[in-house]
C-alpha positions as CSV (number, residue, x, y, z in Angstrom):
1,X,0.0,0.0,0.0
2,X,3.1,2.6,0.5
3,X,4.3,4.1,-2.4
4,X,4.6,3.6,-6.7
5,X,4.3,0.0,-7.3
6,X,7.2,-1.0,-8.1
7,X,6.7,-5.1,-8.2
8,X,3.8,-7.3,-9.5
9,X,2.8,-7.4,-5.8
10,X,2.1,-3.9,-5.6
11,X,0.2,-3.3,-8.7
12,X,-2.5,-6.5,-7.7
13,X,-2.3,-4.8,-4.5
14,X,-3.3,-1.2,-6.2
15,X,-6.0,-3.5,-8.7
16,X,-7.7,-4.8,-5.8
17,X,-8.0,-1.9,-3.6
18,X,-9.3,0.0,-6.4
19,X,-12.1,-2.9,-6.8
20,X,-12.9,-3.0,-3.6
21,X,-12.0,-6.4,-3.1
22,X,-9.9,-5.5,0.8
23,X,-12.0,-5.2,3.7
24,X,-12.4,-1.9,4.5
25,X,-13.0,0.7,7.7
26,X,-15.9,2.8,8.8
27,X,-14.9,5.6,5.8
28,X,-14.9,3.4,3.2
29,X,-10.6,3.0,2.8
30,X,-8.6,-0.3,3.2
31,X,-8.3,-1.7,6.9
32,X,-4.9,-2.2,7.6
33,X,-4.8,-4.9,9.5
34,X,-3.0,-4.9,13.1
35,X,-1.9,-8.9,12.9
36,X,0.2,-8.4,9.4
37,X,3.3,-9.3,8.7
38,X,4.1,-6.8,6.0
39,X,6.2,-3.7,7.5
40,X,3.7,-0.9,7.4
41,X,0.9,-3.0,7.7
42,X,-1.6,-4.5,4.6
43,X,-5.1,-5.1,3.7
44,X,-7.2,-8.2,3.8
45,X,-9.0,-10.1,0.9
46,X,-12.7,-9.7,1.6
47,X,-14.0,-13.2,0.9
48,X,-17.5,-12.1,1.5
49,X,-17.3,-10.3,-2.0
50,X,-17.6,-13.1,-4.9
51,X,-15.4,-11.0,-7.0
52,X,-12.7,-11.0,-4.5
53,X,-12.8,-14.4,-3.8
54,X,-12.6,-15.1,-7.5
55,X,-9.8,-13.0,-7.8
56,X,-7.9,-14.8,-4.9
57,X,-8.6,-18.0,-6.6
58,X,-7.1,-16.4,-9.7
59,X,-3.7,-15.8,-8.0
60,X,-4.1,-19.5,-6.2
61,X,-4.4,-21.0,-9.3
62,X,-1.0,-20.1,-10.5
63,X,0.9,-22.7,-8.3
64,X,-2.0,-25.6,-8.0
65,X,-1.5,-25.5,-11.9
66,X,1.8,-25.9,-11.7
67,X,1.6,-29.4,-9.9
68,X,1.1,-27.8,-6.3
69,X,-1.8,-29.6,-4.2
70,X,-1.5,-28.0,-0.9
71,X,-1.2,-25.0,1.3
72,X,-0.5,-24.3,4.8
73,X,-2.5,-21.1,5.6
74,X,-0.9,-19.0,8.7
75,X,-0.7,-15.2,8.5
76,X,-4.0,-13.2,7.4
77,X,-6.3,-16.4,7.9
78,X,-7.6,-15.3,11.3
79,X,-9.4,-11.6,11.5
80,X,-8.9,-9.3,14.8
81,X,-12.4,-8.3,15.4
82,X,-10.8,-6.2,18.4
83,X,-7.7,-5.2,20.4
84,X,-8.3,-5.0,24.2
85,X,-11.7,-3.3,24.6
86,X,-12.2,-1.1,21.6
87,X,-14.1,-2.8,18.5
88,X,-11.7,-2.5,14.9
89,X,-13.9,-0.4,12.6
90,X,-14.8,-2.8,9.9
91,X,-17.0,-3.5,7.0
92,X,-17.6,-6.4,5.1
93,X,-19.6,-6.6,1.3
94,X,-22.0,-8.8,2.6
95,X,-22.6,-6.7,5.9
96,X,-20.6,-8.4,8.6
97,X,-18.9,-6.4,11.2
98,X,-16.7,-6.6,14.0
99,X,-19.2,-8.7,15.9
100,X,-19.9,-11.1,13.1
101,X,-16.3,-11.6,12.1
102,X,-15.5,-14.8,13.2
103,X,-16.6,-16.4,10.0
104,X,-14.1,-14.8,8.1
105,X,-11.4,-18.3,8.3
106,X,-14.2,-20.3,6.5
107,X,-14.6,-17.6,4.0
108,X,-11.2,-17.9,3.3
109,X,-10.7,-21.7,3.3
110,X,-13.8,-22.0,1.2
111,X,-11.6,-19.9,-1.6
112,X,-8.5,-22.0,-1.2
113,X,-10.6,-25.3,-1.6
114,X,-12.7,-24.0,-4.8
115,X,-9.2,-23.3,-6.0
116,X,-7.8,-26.5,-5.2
117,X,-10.8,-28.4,-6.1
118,X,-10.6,-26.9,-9.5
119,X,-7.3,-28.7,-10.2
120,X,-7.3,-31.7,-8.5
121,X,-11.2,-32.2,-7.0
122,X,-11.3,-33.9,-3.9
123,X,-7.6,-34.4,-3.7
124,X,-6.1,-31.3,-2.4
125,X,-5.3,-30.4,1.1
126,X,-5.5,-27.6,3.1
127,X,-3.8,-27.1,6.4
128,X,-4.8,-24.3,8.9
129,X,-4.8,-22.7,12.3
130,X,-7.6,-20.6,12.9
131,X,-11.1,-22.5,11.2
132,X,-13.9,-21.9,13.7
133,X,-16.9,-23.7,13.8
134,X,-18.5,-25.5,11.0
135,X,-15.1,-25.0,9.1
136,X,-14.3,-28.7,8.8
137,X,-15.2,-29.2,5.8
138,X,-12.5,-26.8,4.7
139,X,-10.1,-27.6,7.5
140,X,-8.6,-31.1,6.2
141,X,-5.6,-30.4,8.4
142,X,-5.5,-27.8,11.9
143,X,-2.0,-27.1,13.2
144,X,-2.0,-25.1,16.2
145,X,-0.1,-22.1,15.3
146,X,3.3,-21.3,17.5
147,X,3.7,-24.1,20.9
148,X,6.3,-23.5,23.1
149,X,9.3,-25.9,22.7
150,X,9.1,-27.6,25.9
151,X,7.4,-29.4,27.9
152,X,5.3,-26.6,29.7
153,X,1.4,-26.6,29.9
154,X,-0.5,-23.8,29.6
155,X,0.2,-20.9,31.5
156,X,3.2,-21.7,33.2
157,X,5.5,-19.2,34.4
158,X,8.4,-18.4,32.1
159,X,11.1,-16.0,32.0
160,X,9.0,-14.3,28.9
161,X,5.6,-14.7,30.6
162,X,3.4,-17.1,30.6
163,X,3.4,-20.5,28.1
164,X,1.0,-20.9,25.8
165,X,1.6,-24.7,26.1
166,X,4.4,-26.6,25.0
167,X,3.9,-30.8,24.2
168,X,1.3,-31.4,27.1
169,X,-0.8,-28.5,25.4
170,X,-0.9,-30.6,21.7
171,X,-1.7,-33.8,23.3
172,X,-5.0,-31.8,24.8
173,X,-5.3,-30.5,21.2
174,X,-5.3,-33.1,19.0
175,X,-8.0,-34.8,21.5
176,X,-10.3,-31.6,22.1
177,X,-10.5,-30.7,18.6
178,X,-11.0,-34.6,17.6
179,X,-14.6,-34.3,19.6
180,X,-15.1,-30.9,17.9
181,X,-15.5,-32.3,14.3
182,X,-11.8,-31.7,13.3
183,X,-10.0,-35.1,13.4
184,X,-6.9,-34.4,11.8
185,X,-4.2,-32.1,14.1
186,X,-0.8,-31.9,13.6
187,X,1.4,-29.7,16.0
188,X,5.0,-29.0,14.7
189,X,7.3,-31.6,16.4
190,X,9.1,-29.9,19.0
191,X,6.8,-27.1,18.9
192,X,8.1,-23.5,17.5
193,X,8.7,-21.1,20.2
194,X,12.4,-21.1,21.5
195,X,14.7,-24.0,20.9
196,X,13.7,-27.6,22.2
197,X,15.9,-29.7,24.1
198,X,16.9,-33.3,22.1
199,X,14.4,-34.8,24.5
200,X,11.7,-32.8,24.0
201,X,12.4,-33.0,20.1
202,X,12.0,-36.8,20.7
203,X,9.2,-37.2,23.2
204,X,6.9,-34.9,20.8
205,X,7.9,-37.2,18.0
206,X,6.7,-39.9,19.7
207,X,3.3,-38.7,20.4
208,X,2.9,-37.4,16.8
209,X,3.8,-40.8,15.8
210,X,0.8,-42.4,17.5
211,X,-1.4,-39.6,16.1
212,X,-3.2,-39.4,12.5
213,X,-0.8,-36.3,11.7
214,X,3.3,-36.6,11.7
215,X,5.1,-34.0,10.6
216,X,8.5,-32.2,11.1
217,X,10.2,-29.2,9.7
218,X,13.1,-27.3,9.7
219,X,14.7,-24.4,11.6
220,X,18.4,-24.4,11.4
221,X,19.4,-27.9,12.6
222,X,17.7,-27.3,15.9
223,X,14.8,-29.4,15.2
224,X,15.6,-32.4,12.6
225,X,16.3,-35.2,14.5
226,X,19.1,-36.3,11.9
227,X,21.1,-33.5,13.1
228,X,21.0,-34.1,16.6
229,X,22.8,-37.1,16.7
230,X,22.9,-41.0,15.1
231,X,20.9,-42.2,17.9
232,X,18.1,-39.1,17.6
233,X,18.2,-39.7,13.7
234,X,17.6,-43.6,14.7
235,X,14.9,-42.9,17.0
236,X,13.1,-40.5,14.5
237,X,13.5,-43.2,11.6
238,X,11.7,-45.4,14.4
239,X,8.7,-43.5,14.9
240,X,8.4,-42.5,11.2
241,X,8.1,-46.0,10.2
242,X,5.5,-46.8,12.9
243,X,3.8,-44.5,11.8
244,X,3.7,-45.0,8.1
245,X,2.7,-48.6,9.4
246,X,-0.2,-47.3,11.2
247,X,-1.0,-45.7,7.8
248,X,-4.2,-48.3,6.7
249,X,-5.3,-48.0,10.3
250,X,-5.3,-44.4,10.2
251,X,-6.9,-44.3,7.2
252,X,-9.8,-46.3,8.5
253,X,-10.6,-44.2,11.2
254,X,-10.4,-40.6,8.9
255,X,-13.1,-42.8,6.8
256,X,-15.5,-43.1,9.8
257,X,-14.8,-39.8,10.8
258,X,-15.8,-38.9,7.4
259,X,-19.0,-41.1,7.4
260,X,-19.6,-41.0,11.0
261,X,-18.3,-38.0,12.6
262,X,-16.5,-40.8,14.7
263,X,-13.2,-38.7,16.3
264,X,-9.8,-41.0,15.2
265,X,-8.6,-39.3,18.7
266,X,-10.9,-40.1,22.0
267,X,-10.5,-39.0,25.6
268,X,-10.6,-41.8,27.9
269,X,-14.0,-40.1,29.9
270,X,-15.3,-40.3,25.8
271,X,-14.3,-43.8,25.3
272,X,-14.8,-45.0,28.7
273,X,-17.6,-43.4,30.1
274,X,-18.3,-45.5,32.9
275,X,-14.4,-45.6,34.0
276,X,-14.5,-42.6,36.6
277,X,-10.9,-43.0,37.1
278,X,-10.2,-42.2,33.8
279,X,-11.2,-38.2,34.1
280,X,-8.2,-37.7,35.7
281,X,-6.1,-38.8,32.8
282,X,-8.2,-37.0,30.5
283,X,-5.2,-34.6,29.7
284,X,-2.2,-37.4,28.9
285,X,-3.7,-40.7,27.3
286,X,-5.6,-40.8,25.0
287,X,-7.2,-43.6,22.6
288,X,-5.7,-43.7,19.2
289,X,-9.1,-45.1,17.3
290,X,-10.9,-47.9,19.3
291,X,-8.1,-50.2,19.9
292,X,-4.8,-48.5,20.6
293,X,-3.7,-46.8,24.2
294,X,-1.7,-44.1,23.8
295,X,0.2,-42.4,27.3
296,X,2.9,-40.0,25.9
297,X,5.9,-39.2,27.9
298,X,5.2,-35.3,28.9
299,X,7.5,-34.5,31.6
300,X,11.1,-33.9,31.2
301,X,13.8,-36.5,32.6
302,X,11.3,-39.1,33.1
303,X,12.1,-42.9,31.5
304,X,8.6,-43.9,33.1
305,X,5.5,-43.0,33.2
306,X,2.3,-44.1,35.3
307,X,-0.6,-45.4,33.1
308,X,-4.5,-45.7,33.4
309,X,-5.5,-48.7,31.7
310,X,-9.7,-48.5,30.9
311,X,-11.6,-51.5,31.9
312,X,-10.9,-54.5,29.7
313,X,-7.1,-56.7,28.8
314,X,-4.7,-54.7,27.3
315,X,-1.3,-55.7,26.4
316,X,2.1,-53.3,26.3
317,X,2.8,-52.8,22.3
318,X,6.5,-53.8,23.4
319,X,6.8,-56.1,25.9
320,X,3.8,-58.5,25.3
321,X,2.8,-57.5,29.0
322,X,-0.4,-58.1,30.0
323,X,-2.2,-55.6,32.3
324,X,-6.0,-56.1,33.1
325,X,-8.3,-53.0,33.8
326,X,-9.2,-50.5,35.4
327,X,-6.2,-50.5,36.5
328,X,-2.9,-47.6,37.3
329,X,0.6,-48.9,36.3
330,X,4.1,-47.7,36.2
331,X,5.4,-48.7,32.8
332,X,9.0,-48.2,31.5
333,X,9.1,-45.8,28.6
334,X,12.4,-44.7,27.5
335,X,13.5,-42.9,24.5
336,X,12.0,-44.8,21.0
337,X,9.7,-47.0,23.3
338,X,6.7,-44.8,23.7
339,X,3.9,-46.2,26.6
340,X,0.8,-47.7,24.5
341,X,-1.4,-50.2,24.9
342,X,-3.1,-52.3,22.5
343,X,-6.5,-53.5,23.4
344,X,-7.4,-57.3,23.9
345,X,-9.9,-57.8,21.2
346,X,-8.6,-55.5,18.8
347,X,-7.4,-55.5,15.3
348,X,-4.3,-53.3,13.8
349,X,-4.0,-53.2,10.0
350,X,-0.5,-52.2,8.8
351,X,2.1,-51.6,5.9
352,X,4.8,-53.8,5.7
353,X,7.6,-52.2,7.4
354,X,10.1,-51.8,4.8
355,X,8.3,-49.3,2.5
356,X,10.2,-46.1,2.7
357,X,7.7,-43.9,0.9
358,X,4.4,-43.5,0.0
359,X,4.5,-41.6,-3.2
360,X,5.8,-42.6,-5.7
361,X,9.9,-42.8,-6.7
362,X,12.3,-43.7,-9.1
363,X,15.6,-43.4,-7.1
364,X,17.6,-46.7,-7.0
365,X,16.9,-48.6,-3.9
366,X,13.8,-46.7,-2.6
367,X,11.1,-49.1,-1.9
368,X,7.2,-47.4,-2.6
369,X,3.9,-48.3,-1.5
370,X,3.3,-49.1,-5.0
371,X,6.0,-51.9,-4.9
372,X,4.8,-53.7,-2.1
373,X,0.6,-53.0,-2.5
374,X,0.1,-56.5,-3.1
375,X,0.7,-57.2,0.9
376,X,-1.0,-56.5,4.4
377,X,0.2,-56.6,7.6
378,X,-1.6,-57.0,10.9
379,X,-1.7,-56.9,14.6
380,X,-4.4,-59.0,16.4
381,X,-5.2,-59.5,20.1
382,X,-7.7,-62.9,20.5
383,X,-10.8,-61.8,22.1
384,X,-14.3,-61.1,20.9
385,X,-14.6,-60.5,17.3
386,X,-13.3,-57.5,15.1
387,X,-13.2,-56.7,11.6
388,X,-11.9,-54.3,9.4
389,X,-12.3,-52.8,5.7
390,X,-9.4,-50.8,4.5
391,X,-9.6,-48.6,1.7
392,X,-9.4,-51.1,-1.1
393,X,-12.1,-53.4,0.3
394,X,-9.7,-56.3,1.6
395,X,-11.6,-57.4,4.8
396,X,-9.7,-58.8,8.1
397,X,-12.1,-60.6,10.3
398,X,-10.7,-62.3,13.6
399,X,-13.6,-64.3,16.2
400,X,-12.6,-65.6,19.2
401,X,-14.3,-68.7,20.5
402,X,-13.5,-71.5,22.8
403,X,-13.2,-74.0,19.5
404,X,-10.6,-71.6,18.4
405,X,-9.7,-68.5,16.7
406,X,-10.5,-67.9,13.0
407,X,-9.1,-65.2,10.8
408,X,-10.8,-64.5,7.5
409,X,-9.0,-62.6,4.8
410,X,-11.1,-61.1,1.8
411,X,-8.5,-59.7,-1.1
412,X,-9.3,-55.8,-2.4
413,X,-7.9,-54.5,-5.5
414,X,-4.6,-54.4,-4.6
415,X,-3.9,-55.8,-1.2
416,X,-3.6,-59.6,-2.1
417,X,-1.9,-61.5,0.7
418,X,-2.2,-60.7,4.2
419,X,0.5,-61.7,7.6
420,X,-1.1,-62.0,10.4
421,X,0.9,-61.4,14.6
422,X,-2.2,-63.3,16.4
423,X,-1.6,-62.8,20.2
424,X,-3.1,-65.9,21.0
425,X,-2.5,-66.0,24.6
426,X,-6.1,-64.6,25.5
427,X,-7.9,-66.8,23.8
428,X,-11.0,-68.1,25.4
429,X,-10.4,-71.4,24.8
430,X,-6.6,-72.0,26.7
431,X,-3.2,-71.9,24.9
432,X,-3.1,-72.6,21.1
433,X,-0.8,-75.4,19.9
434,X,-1.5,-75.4,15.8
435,X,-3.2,-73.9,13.1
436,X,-5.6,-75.3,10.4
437,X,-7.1,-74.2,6.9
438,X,-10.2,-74.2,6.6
439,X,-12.7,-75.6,3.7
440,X,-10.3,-74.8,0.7
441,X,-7.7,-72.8,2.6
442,X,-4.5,-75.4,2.5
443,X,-1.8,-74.3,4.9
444,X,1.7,-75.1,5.6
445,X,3.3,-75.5,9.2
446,X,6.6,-73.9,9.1
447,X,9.3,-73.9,11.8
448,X,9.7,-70.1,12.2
449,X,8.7,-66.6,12.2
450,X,10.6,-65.4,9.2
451,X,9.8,-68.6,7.1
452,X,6.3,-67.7,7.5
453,X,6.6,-64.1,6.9
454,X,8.9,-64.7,3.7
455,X,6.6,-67.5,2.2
456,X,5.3,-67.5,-1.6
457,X,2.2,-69.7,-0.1
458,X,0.0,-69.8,2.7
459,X,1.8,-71.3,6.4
460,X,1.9,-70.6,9.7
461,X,4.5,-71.1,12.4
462,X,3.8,-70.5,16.7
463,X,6.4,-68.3,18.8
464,X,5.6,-67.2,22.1
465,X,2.3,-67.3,22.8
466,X,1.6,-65.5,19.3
467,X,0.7,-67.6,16.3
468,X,2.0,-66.4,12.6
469,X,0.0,-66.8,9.9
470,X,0.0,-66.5,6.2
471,X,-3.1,-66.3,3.6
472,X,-2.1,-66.0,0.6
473,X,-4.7,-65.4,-1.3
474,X,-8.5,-65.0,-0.1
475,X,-8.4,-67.8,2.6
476,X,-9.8,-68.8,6.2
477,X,-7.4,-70.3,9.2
478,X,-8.2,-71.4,12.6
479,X,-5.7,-71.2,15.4
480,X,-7.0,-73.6,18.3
């Protein structure tokens, strides 16, 4: 707005103003507003006028033509209706104020979507900070804008005033706004204010792990785990691969999100509602879908943490320990072993663990989704029945009876063989000492672990109270 134009910039910025496409004050010229980053100040798109909208999509359409598919909206996507008591004088096309303003994030996602959706429908992605309500359905991803990096909670005392919440304060986040109709959150690993310690770099990428949204980014070397050391860059390698693992299971619980409103993230009191006990660990566990226990490590200097396990069996991810509910344990958590439970009874489907990317790739060595689609892992936990469909209608089905526990694997378009862990040691019907095909499902009893998982044809092999097994192929087994 200051001076000749001297840039592109400058002269839409001139184009626009004259068009009335900024918001404006009470006398009609552009509002600067008080939250931009531009030196001097800026105006702000009016997304209540069609025509400014249109233009915006204009200018968006010159990168989502050029291949881009995404945007992460920070600066400008949030209006200031007021600074301490005094109302900003505002007017809007359509007639909003200052006390109407809040809608103004959904006006603004709703452009970048109709932009996206014009290049790629359905298929682009939008990440945000400041969508209010009823704004899901342009808020695919919300980020929380600027943690502190540590692990403070909110409104702690620091030596720059109070915290606006380090890792304790995403792990309330991702769970509050779950229940509020947005269930994908992503905080930056390691947060964003100040520089984060190794540990807390690594206990935040632990939790984001064993959340629907991983990400990390840089800022110098101070928060890429590589650059810490070989042991941090191990660690991260760790979690990133569990979590790309997790990938099908994630996917199934954005899908009943999508056609349930079913939050991915659940708050013990949500998911355990006759569990009093569990209130008071509403802020540090949470339930990772309806099957996985998640308790991440939020206080610095600690290797253990104490967990509330909700009514019900539930077995440590790691160890194979079994801890029956409701009950309060002290579980070891060090670095790269993060405290979660897995829930007797349920069902984990997951990528084999040696994809390295989910795109697509043509570097030499680099092994894509696309390269291994034709298999499926899972995770299973004998009791009850439970039953999956992932996104290319394969079916996993696993019954637990005292005759036995049967797995039933239906092929989708391009997951064809599945490999089964069956922890069979809560089986209602005692230990399990073989496994059988059954009706045309033929199935060959090999002596370990890695011969199963290696096999061209359907097997199975017992290790440890877990039983291995192999369809390949649409087929039925019955461990008993």
């Amino acid at each position: 707005p200051h001076g000749a134009p001297t840039d592109e910039a400058q002269q839409l910025y001139q184009q626009a103003a004259a068009k009335h496409y900024f918001v404006e004050d009470d006398t009609g010229a552009v509002y600067v507003s008080p939250a931009s980053p531009v030196k001097g100040g800026a105006g702000i798109i009016d997304f209540t006028n069609s025509s400014a909208a249109a233009f915006w999509e204009g200018l968006i359409a010159r990168a989502t033509t050029t291949g881009i598919r995404g945007f992460k909206c920070d600066y400008g996507e949030d209006f200031i209706p007021n600074l301490a008591l005094s109302r900003n004088p505002v007017s809007f096309s359509n007639g909003t104020t200052s006390t109407t303003a809040r809608i103004y994030p959904i006006e603004e996602h709703t452009a970048y979507h109709a932009a996206l959706d014009k290049v790629f429908p359905g298929d682009g992605v939008l990440i945000v900070r400041a969508s209010s309500w009823g704004g899901a359905r342009q808020a695919d991803i919300v980020w929380p804008g600027d943690l502190d990096s540590s692990f403070a909670h909110y409104g702690d005392i620091m030596s720059n005033g109070h915290s606006v919440g380090g890792l304790p304060a995403a792990v309330i986040d991702v769970q509050t706004l779950a229940v509020s109709g947005f269930p994908a959150f992503g905080s930056d690993t390691a947060g964003y204010r100040g520089d984060p310690t190794p540990e807390v770099e690594l206990r935040w990428m632990e939790h984001n792990a064993l959340a629907v949204v991983m990400q990390v980014y840089e800022d110098g070397n101070t928060r890429l785990p590589w650059a810490i050391s070989a042991a941090a860059g191990d660690e991260y390698k760790a979690m990133a691969t569990l979590h790309q693992q997790l990938e099908p299971y994630n996917a199934m619980l954005m899908t009943a999100a999508q056609m349930h409103g079913d939050p991915p993230v659940r708050p013990l009191p949500l998911a355990f509602p006759s569990d009093a006990a569990g209130v008071a660990h509403a802020d540090d566990e949470y339930m990772l879908g309806p099957d996985l226990l998640v308790a991440p490590v939020i206080t610095a200097g600690a290797t253990s943490r104490s967990v509330h396990v909700p009514p019900g069996k539930w077995v440590h991810w790691w160890t194979d320990q079994i801890v029956d509910g409701p009950a309060d344990v002290t579980i070891a958590a060090p670095l790269g072993q993060p405290a979660f439970f897995a829930r007797s009874g349920g069902l984990v489907p997951m990528l084999p663990a040696d994809i390295d990317t989910l795109i697509d790739a043509t570097a030499p060595g680099v092994v894509t989704l696309a390269s291994r689609a034709t298999e499926m892992l899972a995770r299973a936990w004998a009791g009850g029945t439970s039953s999956v469909t992932l996104d290319d209608g394969s079916q996993i089905q696993v019954t637990d009876a005292a005759s036995g526990v049967t797995v039933q694997w239906s092929p989708g378009k391009s997951a064809r063989n599945l490999t089964l862990d069956l922890d069979t040691r809560t089986h209602a019907g005692g230990a399990v000492t073989t496994v059988a095909g059954q009706g045309s499902t033929s199935l060959a009893a090999l002596g370990t672990v890695a011969a199963v998982q290696a096999s061209s044809r359907s097997a199975w092999a017992l290790a440890g109270g877990h039983a291995w097994i192999r369809l390949v192929g649409a087929g039925t087994a019955v461990a008993h």
